[in-house]
C-alpha positions in Angstrom: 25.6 9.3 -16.0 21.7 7.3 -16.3 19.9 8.6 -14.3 16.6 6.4 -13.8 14.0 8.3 -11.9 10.4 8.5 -10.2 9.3 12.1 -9.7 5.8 11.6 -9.1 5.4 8.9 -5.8 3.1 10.1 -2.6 3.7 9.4 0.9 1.6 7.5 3.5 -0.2 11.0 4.7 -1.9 11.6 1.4 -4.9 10.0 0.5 -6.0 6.7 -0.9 -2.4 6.0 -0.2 -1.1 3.1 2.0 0.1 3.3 5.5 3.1 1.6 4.7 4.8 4.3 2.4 6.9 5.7 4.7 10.4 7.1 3.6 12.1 4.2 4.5 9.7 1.5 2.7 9.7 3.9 -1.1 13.7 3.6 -0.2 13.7 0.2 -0.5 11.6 0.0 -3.0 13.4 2.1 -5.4 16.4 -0.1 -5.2 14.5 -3.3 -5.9 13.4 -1.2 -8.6 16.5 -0.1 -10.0 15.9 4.0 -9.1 18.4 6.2 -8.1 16.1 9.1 -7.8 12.8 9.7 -6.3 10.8 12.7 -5.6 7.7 12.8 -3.6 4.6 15.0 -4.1 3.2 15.2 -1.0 2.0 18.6 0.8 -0.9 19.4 3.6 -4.2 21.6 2.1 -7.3 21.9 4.3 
């Protein structure tokens, strides 16, 4: 099995990213783009 991956994408709650990267929106993304796995690399600091 291919696998063709993106292990590196942020959400919309980190910084100097858009609003518009929810879940759903990298989801549909990543099929227009061909992905079948995707790993965010968000997490909360203060």
């Amino acid at each position: 099995m291919r696998v063709i991956a993106d292990l590196h994408i942020h959400g919309r709650y980190s910084r100097a990213t858009s609003h518009k990267m929810s879940i759903g929106e990298i989801a549909r993304f990543a099929k227009i783009k061909g992905l079948n796995l995707v790993g965010t690399g968000d997490f909360t600091h203060p």
